[in-house]
N, C-alpha and C positions, 0 to 999 in steps of 0.2 A: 257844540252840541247840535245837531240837528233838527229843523223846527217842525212842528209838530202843527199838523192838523185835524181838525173835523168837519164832518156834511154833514148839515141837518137836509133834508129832504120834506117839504111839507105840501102836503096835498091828499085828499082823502081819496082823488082820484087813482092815484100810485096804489094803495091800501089795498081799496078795493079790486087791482088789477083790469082797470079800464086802459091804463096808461102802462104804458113801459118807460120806467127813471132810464132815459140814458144821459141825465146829466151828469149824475155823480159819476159815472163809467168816464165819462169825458173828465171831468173836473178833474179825479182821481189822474188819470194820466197824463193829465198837463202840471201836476203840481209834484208829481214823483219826478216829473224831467227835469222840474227845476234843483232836484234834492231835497226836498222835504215829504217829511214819511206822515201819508193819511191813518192817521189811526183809528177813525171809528167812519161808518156812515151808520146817522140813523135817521127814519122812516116816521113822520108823524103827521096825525089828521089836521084838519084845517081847525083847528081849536087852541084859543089862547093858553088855556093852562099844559099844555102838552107842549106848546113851541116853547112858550118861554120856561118850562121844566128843564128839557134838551139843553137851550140853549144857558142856565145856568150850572146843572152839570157839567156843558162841555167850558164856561170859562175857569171853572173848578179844578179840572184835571188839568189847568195850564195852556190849553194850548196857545201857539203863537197867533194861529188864524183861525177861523170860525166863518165858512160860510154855510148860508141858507140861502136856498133855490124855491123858487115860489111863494104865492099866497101873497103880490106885492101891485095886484089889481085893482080896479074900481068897483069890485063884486062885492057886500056883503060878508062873503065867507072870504075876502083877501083879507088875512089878519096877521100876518106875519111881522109888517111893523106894529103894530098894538104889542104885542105879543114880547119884541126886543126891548120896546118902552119898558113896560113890566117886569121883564126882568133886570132891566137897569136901573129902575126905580125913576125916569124919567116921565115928562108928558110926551104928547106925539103936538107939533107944531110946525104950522107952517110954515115950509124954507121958501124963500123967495126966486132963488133960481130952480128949484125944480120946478116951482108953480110955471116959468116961464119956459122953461123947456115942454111939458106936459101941453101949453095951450100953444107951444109951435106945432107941437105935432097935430094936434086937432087942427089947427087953420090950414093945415097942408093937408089933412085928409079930406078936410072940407072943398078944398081947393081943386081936387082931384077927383070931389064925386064919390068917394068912399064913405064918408056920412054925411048926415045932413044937413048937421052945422057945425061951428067950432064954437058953439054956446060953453061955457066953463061949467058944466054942474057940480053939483056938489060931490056925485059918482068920479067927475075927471078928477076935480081939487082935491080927491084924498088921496089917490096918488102920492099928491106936495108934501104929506104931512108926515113929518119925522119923525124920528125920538130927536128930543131935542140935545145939541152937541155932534148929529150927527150930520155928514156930508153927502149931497146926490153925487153919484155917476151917471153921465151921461147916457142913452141911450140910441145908437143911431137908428135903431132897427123899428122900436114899438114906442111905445109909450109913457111905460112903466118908467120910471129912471132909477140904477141900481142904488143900493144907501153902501157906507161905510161909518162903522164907529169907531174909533180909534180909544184906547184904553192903554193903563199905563202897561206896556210890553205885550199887549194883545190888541187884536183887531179883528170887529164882526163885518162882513160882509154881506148884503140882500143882493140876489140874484133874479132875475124872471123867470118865471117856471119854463118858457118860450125858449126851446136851446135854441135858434138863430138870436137871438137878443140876451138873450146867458155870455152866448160863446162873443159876440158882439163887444159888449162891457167888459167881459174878464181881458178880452185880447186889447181893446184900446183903451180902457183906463186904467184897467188893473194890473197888466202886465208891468207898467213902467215903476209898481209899489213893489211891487213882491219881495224886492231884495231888501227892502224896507223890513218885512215881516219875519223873510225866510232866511236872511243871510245870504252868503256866497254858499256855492254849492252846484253839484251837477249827480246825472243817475246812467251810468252805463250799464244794456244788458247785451248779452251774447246768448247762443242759441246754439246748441249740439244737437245730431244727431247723433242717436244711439242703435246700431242693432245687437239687438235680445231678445229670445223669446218669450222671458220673463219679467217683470219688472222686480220681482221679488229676488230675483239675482244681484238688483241693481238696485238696491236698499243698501247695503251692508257697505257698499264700495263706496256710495254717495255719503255714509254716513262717516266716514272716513275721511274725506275731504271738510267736510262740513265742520269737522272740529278743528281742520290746521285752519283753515278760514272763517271766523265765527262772524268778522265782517261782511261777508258775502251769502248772497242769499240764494240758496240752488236748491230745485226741485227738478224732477222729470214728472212729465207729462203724459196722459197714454190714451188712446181712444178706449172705448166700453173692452170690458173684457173679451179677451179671444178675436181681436178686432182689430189691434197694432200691428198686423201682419210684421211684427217681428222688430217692429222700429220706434225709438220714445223718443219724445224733442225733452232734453232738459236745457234749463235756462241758469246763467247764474247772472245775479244781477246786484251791484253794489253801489252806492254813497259817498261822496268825498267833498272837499272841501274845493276841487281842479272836478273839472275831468277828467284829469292825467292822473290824478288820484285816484278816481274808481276806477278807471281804464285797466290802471295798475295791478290795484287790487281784483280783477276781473280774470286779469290776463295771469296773475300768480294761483289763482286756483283754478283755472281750464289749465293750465301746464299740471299739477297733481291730477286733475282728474284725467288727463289721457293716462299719464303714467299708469296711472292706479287701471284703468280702463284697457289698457292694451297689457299691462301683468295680470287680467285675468282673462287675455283673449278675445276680449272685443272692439268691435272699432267704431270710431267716433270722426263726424267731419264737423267742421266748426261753421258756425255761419256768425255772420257782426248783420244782424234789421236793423233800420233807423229805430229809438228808442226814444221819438218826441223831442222837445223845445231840451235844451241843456243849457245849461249854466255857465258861468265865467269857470 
């Protein structure tokens, strides 16, 4: 079965549209490469009973993994571990090696003239503090050090709202787990072009394909109306356990859709884009 994700996304600044989320855009398509299918993102303010809501609906519906991006600073309103405690029913406590990764980074900022001391306040020390049971991730980039809960067939993940220190964490600690969470697995997509001056011509033909391959997942694409000057990129893109298995399955429904594509007089050139990180 295929493992199953969610992004919590918390910050009031996203909300509000100060910020542009490009993490979950990133997250999202590092975690399809590996073969596992994002099924929700959701969007909530810097407030505890809103994270930790999210965050027990989403261990309800199953999934295998659970990350949360932001809200994991020395601010006041970084509540995001309070928030995982509460929903796990744990306290938040002091892990020992974060506190110690947390006060290298300050002696090296200090070090360098970036602030003004590497005094521990009680702003840097919360940082350290947990829910407890759970483990830091290293941070090379900031401060923050990422968290992981591990639960029986699931796992929460705290991210930095910071995508250099997001992207950071997920690629050097967390990549080496994933298969841990996600299983074996890979995601191949392919890319047609189509010319048509319709797109509504190319419903009925795609719909066709779509049933002999209900494993594979194909849309076309179109710029704003009257504006495709005659040409649609569709994608089909599939899930396997190889990526000789989605490759496969990839490659058995572009062979029906030219069929189908060229018996109604249209022509189609195929392109293969890189499609991110893949799997065993």
């Amino acid at each position: 079965m295929t493992a199953q994700v969610e992004i919590i996304v918390v910050g009031n600044e996203i909300l509000q549209g100060d910020v542009l989320d490009t993490n979950s855009h990133w997250l999202c398509g590092q975690l399809t490469g590996l073969g596992a299918v994002v099924r929700q993102v959701t969007q909530v303010r810097d407030e505890c009973p809103a994270i930790a809501e999210a965050l027990r609906l989403a261990l309800r519906r199953g999934n295998s993994l659970i990350i949360l991006t932001g809200g994991l600073g020395p601010t006041a309103d970084d509540l995001t571990l309070e928030a995982v405690a509460q929903a796990l029913g744990v306290p938040l406590k002091e892990h020992p090696q974060a506190l110690a990764w947390v006060a290298d980074t300050y002696r090296h900022l200090a070090e360098e003239g970036r602030v003004p001391s590497a005094e521990m306040t009680p702003q840097r020390a919360k940082m350290a503090h947990l829910p407890a049971g759970c483990e830091p991730l290293f941070n090379a980039v900031g401060a923050a050090p990422g968290v992981l809960c591990r639960l029986a067939g699931q796992a929460i993940v705290c991210l930095p709202g910071v995508p250099a220190e997001l992207k950071s964490i997920y690629q050097e600690a967390l990549l080496p787990l994933m298969a841990e969470w996600l299983g074996p697995g890979a995601f191949v997509e392919w890319e047609a072009m189509v010319t048509c001056n319709d797109e509504s011509v190319l419903a009925p033909l795609l719909k066709r394909v779509v049933g002999a391959h209900p494993e594979v997942y194909i849309k076309s694409r179109a710029r704003a109306f009257g504006e495709s000057h005659g040409r649609f990129t569709i994608t089909l893109s599939a899930q396997g356990a190889t990526r000789a298995e989605a490759e496969a399955r990839v490659r058995s429904a572009w062979e029906d859709l030219r069929a189908v594509l060229g018996q109604a007089g249209l022509n189609a050139s195929l392109s293969i884009p890189p499609s991110g990180p893949q799997g065993a």
